[in-house]
VEXDRENTI-773808 format. One line per 3 residues: their letters; for each residue x, y, z of N, C-alpha, C. Coordinates in Angstrom, 1 decimal, m for minus. Atoms other than C-alpha are relative to their C-alpha. Layout:
<nodes>
A) X:Y:Z:X:Y:Z:X:Y:Z | ...;
</nodes>
This chain:
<nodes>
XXX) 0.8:0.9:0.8:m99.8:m14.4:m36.6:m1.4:0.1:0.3 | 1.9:0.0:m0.2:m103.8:m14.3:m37.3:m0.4:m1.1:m0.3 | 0.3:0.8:0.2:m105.5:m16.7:m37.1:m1.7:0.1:m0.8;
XXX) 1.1:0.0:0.8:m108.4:m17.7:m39.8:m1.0:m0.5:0.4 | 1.1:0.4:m0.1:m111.7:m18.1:m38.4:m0.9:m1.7:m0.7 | 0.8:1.4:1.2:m113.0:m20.1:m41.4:0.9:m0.8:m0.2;
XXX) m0.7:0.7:0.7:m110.4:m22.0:m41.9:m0.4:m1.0:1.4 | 0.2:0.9:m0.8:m111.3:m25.6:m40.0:0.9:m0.4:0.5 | m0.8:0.4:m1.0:m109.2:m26.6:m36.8:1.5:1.3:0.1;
XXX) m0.9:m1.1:0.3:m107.2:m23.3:m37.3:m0.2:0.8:1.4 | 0.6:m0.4:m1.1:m108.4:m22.2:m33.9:0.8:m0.9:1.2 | m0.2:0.8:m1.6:m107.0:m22.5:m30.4:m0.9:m0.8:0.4;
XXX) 1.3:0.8:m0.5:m110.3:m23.9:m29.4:m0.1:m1.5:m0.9 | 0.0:1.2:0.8:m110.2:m26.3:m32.1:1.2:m1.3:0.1 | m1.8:1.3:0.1:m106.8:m28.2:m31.6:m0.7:m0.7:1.8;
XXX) 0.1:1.1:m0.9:m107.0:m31.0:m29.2:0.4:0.7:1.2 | m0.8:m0.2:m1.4:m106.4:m29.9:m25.5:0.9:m0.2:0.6 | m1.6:0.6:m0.6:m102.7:m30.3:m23.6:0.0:0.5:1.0;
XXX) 0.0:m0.7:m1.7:m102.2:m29.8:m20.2:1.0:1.2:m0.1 | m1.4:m1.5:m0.1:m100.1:m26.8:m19.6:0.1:0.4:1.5 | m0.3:0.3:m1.2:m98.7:m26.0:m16.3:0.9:m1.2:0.2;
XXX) m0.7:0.9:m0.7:m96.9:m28.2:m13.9:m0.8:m0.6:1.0 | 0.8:0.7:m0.9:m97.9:m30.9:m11.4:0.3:0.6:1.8 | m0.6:0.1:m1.6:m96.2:m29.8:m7.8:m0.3:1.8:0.2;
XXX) m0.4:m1.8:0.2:m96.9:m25.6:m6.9:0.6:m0.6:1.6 | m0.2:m0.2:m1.1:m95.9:m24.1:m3.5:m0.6:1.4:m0.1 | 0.3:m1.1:m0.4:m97.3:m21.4:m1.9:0.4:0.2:1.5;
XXX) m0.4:0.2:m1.0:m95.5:m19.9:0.6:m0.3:1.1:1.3 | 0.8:m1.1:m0.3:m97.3:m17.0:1.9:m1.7:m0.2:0.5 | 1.9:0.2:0.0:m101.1:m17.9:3.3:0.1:0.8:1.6;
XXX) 0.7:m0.4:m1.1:m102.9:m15.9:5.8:m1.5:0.7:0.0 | 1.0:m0.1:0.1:m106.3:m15.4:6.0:m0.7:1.1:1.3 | 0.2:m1.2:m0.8:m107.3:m11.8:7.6:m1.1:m0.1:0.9;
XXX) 1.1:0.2:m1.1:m109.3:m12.2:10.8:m1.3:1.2:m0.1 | 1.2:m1.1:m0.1:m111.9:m9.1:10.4:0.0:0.4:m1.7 | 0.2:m0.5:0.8:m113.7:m7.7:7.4:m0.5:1.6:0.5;
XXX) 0.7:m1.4:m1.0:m114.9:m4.0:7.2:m0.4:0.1:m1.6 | 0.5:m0.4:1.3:m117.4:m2.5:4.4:m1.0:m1.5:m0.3 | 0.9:1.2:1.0:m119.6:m5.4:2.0:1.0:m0.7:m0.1;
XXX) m1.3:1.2:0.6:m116.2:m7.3:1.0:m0.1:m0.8:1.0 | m0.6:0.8:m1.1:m115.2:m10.2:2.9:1.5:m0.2:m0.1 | m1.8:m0.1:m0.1:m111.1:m10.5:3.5:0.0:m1.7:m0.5;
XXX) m0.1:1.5:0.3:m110.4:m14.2:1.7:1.1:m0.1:m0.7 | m1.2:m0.4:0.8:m107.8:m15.5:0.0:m0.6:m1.7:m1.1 | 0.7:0.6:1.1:m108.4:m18.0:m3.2:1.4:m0.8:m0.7;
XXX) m1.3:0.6:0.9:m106.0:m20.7:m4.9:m0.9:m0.1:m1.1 | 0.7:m0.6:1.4:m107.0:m19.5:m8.7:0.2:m1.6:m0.5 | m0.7:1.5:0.3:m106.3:m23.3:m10.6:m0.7:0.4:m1.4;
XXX) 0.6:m0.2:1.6:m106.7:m23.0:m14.9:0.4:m1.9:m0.2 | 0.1:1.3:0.8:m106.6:m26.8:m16.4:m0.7:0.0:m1.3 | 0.0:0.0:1.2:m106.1:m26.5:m20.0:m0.4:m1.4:m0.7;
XXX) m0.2:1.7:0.8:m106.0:m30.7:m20.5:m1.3:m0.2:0.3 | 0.9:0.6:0.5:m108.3:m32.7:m21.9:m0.7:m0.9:1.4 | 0.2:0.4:m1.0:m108.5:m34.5:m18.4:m0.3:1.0:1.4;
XXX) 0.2:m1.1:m1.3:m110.1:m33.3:m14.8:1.2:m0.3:1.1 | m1.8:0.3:m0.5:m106.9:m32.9:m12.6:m1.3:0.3:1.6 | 0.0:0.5:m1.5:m107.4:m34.4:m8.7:1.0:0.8:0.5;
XXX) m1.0:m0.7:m1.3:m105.4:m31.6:m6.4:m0.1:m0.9:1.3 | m0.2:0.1:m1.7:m104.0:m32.6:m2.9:1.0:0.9:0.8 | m0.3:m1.3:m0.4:m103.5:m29.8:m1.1:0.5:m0.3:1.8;
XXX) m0.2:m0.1:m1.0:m101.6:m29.5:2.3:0.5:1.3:0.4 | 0.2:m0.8:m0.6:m101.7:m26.9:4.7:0.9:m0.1:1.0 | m0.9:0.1:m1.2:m98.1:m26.1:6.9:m0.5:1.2:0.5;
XXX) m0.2:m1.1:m1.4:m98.1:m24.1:10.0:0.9:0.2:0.6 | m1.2:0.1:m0.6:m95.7:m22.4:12.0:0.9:m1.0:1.4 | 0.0:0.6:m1.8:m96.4:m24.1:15.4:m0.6:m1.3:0.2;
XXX) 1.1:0.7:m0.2:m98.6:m27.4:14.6:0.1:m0.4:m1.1 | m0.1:0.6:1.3:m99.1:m30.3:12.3:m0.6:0.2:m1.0 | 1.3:0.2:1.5:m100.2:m30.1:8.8:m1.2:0.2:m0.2;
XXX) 0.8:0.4:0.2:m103.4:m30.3:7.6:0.3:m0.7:m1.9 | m0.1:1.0:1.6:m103.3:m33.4:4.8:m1.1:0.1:m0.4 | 1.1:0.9:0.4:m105.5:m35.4:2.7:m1.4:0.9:m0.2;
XXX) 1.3:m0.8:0.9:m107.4:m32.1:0.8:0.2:m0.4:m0.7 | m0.2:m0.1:1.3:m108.3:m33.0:m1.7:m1.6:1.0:m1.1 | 0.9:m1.0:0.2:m110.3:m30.5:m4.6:0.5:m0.8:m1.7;
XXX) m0.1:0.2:1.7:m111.1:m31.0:m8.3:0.0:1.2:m0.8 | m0.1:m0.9:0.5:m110.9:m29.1:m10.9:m0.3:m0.5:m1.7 | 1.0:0.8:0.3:m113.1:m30.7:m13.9:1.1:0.6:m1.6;
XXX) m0.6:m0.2:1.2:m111.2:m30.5:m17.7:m0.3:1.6:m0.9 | 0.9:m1.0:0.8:m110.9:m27.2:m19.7:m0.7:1.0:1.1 | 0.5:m0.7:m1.1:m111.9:m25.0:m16.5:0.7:0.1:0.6;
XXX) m0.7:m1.0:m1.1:m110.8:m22.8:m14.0:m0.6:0.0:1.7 | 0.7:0.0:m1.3:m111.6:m22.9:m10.4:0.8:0.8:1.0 | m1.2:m1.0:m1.3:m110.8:m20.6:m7.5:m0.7:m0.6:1.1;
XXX) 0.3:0.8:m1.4:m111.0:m22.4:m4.2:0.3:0.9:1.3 | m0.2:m0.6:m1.4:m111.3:m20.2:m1.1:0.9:m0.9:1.0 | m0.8:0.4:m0.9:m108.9:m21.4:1.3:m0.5:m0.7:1.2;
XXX) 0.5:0.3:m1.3:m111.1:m21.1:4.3:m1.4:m0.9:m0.4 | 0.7:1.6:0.4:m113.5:m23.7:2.5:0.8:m1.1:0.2 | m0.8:1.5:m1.0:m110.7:m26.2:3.3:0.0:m0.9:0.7;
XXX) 0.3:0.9:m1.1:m111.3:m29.1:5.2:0.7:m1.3:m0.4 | m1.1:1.2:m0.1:m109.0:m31.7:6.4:m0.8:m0.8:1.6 | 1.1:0.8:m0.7:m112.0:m34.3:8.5:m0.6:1.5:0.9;
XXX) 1.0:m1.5:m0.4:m113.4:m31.2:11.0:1.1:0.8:0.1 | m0.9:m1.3:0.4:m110.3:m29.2:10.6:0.1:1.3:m1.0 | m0.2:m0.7:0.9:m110.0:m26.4:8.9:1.0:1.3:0.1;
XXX) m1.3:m1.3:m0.2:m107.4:m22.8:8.6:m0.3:1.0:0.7 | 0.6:m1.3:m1.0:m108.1:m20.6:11.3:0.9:1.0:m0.5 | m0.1:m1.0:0.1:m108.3:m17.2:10.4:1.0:0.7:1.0;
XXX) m0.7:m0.4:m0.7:m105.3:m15.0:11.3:1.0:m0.7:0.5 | m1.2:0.8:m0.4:m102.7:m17.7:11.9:0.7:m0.1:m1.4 | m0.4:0.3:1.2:m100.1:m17.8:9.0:0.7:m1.5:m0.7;
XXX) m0.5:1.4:0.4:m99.9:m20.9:6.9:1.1:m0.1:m1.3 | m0.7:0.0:1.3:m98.0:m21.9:3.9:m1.1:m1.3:m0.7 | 0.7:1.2:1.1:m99.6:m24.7:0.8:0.8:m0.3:m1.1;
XXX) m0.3:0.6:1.1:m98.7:m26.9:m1.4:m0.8:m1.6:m0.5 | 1.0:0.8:0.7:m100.6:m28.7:m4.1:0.6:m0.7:m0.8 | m0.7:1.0:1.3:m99.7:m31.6:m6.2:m1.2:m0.4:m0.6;
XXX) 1.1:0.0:0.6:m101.9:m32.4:m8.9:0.2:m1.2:m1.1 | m0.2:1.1:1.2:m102.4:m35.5:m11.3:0.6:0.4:m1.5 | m0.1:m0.5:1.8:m102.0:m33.6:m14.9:0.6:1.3:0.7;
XXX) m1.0:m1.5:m0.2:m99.9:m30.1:m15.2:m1.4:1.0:0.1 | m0.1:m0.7:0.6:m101.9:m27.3:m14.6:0.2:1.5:0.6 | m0.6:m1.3:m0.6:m101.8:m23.4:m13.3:m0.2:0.5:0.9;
XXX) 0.6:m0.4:m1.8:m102.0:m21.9:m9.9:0.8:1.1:0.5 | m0.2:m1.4:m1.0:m102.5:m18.4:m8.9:m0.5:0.2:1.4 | 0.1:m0.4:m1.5:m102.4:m17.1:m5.9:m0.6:1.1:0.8;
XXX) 0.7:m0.6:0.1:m105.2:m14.6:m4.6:m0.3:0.6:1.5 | 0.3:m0.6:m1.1:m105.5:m12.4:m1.1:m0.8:1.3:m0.1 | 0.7:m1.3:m0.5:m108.2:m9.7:m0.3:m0.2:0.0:1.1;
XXX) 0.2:0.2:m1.5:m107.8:m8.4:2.9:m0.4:1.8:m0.3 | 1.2:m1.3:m0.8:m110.7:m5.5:4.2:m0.2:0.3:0.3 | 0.0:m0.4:m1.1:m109.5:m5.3:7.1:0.1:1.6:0.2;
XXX) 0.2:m1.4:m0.3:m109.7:m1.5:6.8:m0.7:0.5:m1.3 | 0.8:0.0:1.1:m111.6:0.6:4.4:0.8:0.1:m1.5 | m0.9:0.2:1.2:m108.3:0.9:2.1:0.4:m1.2:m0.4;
XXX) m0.5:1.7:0.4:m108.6:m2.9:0.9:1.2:m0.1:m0.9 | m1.2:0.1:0.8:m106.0:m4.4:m0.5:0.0:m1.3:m0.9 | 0.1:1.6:0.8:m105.8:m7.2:m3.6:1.5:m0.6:m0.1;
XXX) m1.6:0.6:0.3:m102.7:m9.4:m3.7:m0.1:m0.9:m0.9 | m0.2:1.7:1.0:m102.4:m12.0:m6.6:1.7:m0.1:m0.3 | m1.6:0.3:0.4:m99.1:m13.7:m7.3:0.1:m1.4:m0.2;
XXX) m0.2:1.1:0.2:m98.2:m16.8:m9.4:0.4:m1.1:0.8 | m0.3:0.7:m1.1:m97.8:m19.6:m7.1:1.5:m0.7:m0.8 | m1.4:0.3:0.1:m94.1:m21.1:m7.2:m0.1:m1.8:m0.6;
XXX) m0.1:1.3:0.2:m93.8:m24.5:m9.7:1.0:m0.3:0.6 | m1.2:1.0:m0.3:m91.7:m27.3:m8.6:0.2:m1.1:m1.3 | 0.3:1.8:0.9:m92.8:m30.2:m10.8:m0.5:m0.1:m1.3;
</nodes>
């Protein structure tokens, strides 16, 4: 199907906004590579798209293998926009994800919407990119 330019409200952009996605991900994979090498820095990035008409409130926690949680992130993500949130920007009061320890995340989010999952690690000069859709629940 093509869609007609000139023809009014005939446009993806034109139709009313709907959230798309889900409200609950998991990610069950986090680890954030202790050394960079080269110009790159090693980081890892929760990608977030919100299609709806509304700005969606995430609350994001942070498990560990050995140690409690980190709760009560919370990150926006503003209507109609995409945001990729570095990981090790995180902060739960002065806590945050120490590099080189492996965590897991999971984000719940007021309105549905999409969350990819993003690792560059540098640690040598053959970098490596990892993306992979993060796992809905909700």
């Amino acid at each position: 199907m093509t869609l007609d330019p000139t023809k009014q409200d005939t446009s993806a952009h034109k139709t009313a906004p709907t959230a798309a996605g889900h409200t609950y991900w998991v990610i069950p994979d986090g680890y954030i590579p202790p050394e960079s090498s080269g110009t790159l820095e090693s980081h890892e990035s929760i990608c977030v798209l919100n299609t709806g008409a509304t700005d969606a409130e995430l609350h994001i926690t942070i498990y560990y293998e050995d140690r409690d949680p980190l709760e009560d992130i919370i990150a926006e993500v503003p209507a109609r926009r995409t945001k990729h949130i570095r990981t090790a920007s995180l902060r739960s009061g002065e806590q945050s994800i120490p590099a080189g320890v492996p965590y897991a995340i999971t984000v719940s989010s007021n309105i549905p919407v999409i969350i990819q999952y993003s690792r560059l690690d540098t640690t040598q000069p053959e970098l490596a990119l990892m993306s992979v859709m993060a796992y809905p629940l909700g």
